[in-house]
C-alpha positions in Angstrom: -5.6 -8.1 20.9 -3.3 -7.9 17.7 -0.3 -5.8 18.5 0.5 -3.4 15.9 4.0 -4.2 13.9 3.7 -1.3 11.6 3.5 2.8 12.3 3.2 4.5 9.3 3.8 7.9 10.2 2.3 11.3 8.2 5.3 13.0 8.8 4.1 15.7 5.7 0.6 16.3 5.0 1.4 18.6 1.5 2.7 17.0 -2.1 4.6 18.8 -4.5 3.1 16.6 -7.2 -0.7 17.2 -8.0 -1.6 13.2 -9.0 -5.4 13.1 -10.3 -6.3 9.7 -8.4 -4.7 10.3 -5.2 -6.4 9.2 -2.1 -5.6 12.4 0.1 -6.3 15.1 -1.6 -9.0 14.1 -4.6 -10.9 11.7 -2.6 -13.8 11.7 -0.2 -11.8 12.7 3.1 -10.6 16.4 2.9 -8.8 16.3 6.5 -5.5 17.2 5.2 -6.5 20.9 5.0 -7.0 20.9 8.5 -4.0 19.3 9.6 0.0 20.9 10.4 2.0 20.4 7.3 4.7 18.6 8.8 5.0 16.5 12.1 6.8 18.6 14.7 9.1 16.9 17.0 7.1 17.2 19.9 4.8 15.0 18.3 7.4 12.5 16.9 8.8 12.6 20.5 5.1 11.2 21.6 5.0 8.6 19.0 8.2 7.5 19.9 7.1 7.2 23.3 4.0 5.2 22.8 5.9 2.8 20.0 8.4 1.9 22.4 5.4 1.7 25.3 3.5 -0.5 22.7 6.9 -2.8 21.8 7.9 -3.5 25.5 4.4 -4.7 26.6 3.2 -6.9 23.9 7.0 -8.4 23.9 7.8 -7.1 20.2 11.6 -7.4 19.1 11.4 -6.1 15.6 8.6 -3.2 14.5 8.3 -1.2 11.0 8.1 2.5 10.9 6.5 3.7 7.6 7.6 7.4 6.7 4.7 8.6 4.4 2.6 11.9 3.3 2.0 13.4 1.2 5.6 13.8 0.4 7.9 12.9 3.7 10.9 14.4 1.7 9.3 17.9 2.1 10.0 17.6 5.7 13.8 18.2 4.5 17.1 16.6 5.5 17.7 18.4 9.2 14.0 17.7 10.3 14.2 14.1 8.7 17.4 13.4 10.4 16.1 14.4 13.8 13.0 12.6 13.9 15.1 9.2 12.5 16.8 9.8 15.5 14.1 10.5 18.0 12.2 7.4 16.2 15.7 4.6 16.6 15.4 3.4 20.2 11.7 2.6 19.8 12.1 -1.5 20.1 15.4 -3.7 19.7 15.1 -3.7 15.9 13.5 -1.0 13.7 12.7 -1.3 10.4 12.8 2.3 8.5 11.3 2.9 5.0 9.8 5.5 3.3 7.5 5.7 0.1 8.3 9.2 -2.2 8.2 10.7 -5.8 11.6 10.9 -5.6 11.3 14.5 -6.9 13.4 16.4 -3.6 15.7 14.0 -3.5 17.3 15.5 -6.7 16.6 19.2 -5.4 18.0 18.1 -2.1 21.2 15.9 -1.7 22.0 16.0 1.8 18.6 13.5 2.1 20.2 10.6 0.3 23.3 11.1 3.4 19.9 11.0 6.3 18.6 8.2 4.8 22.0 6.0 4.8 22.6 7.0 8.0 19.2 5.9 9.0 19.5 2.5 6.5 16.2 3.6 5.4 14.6 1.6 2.5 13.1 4.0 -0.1 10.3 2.8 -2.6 9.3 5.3 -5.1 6.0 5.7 -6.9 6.7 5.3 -11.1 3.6 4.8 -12.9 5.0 2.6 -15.7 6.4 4.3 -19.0 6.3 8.3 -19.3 2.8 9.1 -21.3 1.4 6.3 -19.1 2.8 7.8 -15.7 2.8 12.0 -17.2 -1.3 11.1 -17.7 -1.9 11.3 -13.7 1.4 11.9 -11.8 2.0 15.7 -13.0 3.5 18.4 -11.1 1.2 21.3 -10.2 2.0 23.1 -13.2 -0.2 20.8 -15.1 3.9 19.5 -16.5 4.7 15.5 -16.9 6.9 14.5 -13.7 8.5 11.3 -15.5 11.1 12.6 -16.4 12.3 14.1 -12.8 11.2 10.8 -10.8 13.5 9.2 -13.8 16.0 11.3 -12.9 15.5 10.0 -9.3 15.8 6.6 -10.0 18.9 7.2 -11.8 20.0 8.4 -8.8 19.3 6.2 -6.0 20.3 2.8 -8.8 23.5 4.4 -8.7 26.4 2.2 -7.3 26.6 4.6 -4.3 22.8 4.7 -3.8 21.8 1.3 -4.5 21.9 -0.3 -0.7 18.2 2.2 -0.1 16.5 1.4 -3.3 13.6 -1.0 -2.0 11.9 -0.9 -5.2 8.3 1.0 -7.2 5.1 1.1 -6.7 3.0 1.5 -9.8 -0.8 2.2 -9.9 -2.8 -0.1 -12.4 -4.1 2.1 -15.7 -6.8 0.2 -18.2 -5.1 2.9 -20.6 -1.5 1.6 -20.3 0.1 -2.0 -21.8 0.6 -4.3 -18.8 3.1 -6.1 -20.3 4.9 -2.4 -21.6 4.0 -0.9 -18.1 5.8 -3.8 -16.5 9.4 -3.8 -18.7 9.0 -0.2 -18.1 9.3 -0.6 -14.3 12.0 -3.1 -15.2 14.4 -0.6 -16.7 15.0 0.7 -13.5 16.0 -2.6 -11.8 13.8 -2.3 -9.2 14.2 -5.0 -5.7 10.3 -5.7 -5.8 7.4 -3.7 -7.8 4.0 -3.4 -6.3 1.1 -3.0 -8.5 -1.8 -1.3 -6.8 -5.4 -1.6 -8.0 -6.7 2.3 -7.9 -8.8 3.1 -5.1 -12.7 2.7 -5.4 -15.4 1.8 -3.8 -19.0 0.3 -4.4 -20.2 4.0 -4.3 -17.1 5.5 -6.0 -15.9 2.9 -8.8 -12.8 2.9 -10.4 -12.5 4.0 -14.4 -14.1 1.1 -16.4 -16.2 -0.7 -13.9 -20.0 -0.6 -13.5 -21.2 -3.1 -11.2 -23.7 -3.8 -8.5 -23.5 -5.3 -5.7 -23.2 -9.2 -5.6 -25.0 -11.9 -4.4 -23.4 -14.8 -5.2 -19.7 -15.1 -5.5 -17.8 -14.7 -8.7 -19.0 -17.1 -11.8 -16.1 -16.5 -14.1 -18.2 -15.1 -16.6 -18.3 -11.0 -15.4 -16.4 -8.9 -17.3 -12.7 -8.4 -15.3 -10.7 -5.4 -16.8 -8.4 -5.2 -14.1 -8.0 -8.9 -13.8 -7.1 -9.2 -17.4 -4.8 -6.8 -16.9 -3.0 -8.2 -14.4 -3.2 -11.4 -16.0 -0.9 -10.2 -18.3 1.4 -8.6 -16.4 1.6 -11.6 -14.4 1.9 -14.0 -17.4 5.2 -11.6 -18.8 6.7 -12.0 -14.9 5.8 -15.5 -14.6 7.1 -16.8 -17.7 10.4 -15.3 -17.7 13.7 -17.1 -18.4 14.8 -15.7 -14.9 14.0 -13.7 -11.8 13.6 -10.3 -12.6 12.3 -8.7 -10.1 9.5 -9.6 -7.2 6.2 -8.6 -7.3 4.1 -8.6 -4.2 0.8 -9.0 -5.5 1.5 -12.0 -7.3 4.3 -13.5 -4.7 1.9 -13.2 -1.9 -0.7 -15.0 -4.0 0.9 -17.8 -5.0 2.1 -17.9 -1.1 -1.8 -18.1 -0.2 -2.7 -20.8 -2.8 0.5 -23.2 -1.3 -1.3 -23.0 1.6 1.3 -20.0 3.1 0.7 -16.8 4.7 0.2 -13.3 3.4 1.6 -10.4 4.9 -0.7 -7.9 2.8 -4.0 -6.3 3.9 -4.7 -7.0 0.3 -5.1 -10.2 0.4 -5.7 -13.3 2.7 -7.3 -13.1 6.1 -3.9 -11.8 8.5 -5.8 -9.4 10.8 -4.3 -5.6 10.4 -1.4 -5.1 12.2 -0.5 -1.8 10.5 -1.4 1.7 12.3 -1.5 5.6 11.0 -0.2 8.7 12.5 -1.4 12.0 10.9 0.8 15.6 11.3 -1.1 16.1 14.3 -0.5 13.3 16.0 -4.1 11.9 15.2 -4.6 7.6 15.4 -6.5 6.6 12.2 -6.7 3.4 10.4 -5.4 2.5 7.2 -5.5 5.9 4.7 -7.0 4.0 1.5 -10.3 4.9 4.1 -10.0 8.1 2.9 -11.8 7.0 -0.2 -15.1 5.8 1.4 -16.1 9.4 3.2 -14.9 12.4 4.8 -13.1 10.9 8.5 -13.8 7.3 7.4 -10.3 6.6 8.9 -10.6 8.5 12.0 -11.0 6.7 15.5 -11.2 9.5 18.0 -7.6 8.4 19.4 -4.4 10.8 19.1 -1.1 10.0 20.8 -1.1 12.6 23.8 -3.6 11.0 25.1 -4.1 7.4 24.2 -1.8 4.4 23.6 -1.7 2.0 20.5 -2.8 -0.8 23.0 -6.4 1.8 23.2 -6.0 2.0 19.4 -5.3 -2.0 18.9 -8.7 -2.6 20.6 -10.8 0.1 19.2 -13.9 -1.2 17.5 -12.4 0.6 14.0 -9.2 -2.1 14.4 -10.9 -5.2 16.1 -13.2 -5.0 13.2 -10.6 -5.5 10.8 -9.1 -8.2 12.6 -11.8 -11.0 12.4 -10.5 -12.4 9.7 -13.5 -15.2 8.1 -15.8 -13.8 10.5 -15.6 -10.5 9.4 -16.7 -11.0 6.3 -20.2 -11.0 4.6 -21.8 -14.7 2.9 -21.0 -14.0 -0.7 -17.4 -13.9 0.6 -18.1 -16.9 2.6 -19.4 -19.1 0.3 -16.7 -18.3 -1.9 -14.0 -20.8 -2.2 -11.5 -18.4 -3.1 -12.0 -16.3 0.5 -8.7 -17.7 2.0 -6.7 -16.5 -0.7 -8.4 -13.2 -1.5 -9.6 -12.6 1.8 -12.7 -10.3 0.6 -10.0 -8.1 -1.0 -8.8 -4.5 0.7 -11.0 -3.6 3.7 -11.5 0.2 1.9 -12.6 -1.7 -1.7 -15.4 -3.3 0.2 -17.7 -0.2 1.3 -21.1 -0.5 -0.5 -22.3 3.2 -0.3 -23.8 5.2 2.5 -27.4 4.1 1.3 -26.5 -0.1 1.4 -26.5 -2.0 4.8 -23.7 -4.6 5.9 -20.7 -2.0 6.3 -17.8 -3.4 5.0 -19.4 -7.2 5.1 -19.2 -7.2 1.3 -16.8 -8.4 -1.5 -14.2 -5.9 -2.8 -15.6 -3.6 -5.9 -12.6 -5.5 -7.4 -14.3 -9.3 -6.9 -14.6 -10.3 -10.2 -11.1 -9.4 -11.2 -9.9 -10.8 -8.1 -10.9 -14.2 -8.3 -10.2 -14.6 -12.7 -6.7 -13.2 -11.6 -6.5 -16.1 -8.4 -7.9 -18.5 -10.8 -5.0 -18.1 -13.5 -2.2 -18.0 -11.1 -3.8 -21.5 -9.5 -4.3 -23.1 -13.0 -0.4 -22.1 -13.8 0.9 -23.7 -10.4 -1.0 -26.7 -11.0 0.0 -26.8 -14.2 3.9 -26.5 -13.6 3.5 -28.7 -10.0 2.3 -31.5 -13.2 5.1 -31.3 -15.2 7.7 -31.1 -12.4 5.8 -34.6 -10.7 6.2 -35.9 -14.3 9.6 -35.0 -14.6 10.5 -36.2 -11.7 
C-alpha cells in the first residue's frame, strides 16, 4: 500500500467566480449541487482524526493539507481559522496551502492574519494577461475578474504579505501568446507558476484538438497545438539571462529526463499519493475525474466510517498506483513512458463506448511527447557545450 502524503480538503463546494472551463461546475460530474457548501467542523474534526490515524500508522513525519473548493476563502476568516486549528496536530509537520481567486481576500482582511498565523502557502489562479484571463475567469455578472485577482496579487506581493505568496497557476489558452501569457504571470513575481493543460478527455476534447485514439506511439509528425505552445513558453523561461521564476511542468521534466523523480501526477510513473475530501466528508480521487462522467471520482468511502488506509487500498487508488503496469502498449512501447508517464490519469479516458479504461495515452500525447522531445534536445544540447567547455 502507498500511504497518502496529501489531503486536499473541499472545505467550500460554491465559487464566486463563474470560470467557463472549470472542472466542478461545467463538467461531466454535477455532485456539487448535492453537497453542504462548506465543511462543518464536525467533519474537519473527523478528517483530522483519520489524518493523524493515517500518519501514526504508516510512520509519516511530514503530510500536506491542500485547502481547495470551489473557493476555500468563502468559508471566511473565523471558520478558516478554526478548522486550521482543528487540522495542526494531525502529524509532526504539516504542510498548509491553499489554491484561491484571490477575490475575498480583498473583501475580507482578517483572512491574510488566519493564514499567517497558520504559515499557509497561498497559490492563486491568474490566467495570463487581462483579455486572456477576462475571456474565461469572469465573475457571475458575466464582468472580467482581472482586474480584482490583480488587485489580489498586489496585495499578498506586498512586503507584509510576501512570506504566503506560493505562486500562480495559469490554465493553457491556444487564444493567448505563450510567450506574452508567461511575462504576464511574471509581473507579479510569482515563487513558481504552474501551467495546466485544460481538462479533456478522449470523449470530451479540449478546444483545437480532434483526434482518435492511437495505436502506435507518437511519430512526431501529428499536429501538437498545445505542445507548440508550451514549447514556447518553455523556450522564453529556458533561455533567460537568469532565474525568473520556477515552473513545475517544465522543472519536473527536465528532473525526469536526468534520470530524477517527479512529484506530479502529471507526469512520470510516482504512484498517487494525493487524496480528496468533499464538504460532506465524502473520499474521492483526484477531482480532474470529474471531467470523465458524473461520480467518476467517487469510491464509496466517507470519513465516518472508513479510514484512508480503506481508501489507500481501494481498487479506484491501487489502480492509479501501478505505475508501468498500469498502462496500456501504446504507452509501453513508447520510449518516452518514463518521463511522461501516459500523462494525467483523467486525460487518458477513451469514452464510455471504447474498452481498456484508462489503459490509454493521454488526449494530450502528441503534444506531450514534441514538448519532452524539445526539452531533451536542449539539455543535450547545453550538457555538449558545457563538456566542451570544460
Amino acid at each position: 500500500m502507498v500511504p497518502f502524503r496529501q489531503f486536499l480538503l473541499k472545505v467550500h463546494s460554491r465559487c464566486n467566480l463563474a470560470c467557463d472551463y472549470c472542472y466542478m461546475y461545467e463538467a461531466a460530474d454535477q455532485s456539487w449541487r448535492r453537497r453542504p457548501r462548506r465543511m462543518e467542523l464536525a467533519t474537519v474534526r473527523r478528517v483530522a482524526r483519520r489524518i493523524a490515524e493515517h500518519a501514526a500508522g504508516c510512520g509519516l513525519d511530514e503530510v500536506g493539507v491542500i485547502l481547495h473548493g470551489g473557493e476555500p476563502l468563502l468559508v471566511g476568516a473565523g471558520h478558516l481559522d478554526a478548522l486550521l486549528a482543528e487540522l495542526a496536530g494531525v502529524a509532526p509537520r504539516v504542510r498548509f496551502s491553499l489554491q484561491t481567486n484571490g477575490l475575498r481576500l480583498l473583501d475580507e482582511p482578517a483572512l491574510l492574519e488566519v493564514l499567517h498565523r497558520h504559515r499557509v502557502a497561498v497559490g492563486v489562479s491568474l490566467d495570463g494577461a487581462a483579455p486572456d484571463h477576462d475571456r474565461h475567469r469572469r465573475l457571475p455578472s458575466g464582468g472580467g475578474s482581472w482586474e480584482r485577482t490583480a488587485g489580489a496579487l498586489r496585495l499578498l506581493g506586498s512586503d507584509r504579505h510576501r512570506e504566503l505568496f506560493a505562486g500562480l497557476l495559469c490554465v493553457v489558452d491556444l487564444a493567448a501568446d505563450p510567450v506574452a501569457t508567461y511575462e504576464a504571470l511574471l509581473e507579479f513575481a510569482p515563487p513558481r507558476v504552474d501551467l495546466l493543460l485544460p481538462h479533456g478527455t478522449w470523449a470530451a476534447q479540449p478546444a483545437g484538438v480532434r483526434r482518435s485514439l492511437p495505436t502506435r506511439p507518437p511519430s512526431g509528425e501529428d499536429a501538437a497545438p498545445y505542445g507548440e505552445w508550451l514549447i514556447a513558453a518553455f523556450d522564453r523561461w529556458y533561455g533567460a539571462p537568469r532565474r525568473e521564476t520556477g515552473v513545475r511542468l517544465f522543472e519536473e521534466l527536465a528532473v525526469l529526463l536526468l534520470g530524477g523523480r517527479a512529484a506530479s501526477e502529471a507526469v512520470g510513473l510516482a504512484p498517487v499519493d494525493l487524496v480528496v475530501v468533499e464538504t460532506d466528508g465524502t473520499i474521492e480521487q483526484a477531482d480532474s475525474l470529474k471531467v470523465v462522467a458524473d461520480g467518476a471520482a467517487g469510491t464509496g468511502l466517507d470519513v465516518f466510517r472508513h479510514g484512508f488506509g480503506e481508501a489507500a487500498a481501494h481498487p479506484a487508488f491501487r489502480g492509479r498506483q501501478r505505475g508501468l503496469d498500469g498502462l496500456g502498449p501504446v504507452c509501453a512501447a513508447c520510449p518516452l513512458v518514463r518521463v511522461c508517464g501516459g500523462g494525467l490519469y483523467a486525460h487518458r479516458y477513451p469514452g464510455p463506448d471504447a474498452g481498456g479504461g484508462f489503459a490509454h495515452p493521454s488526449v494530450y500525447c502528441a503534444d506531450l511527447d514534441r514538448l519532452i522531445r524539445h526539452i531533451a534536445g536542449r539539455l543535450r544540447a547545453d550538457t555538449a557545450a558545457a563538456t566542451r567547455g570544460g
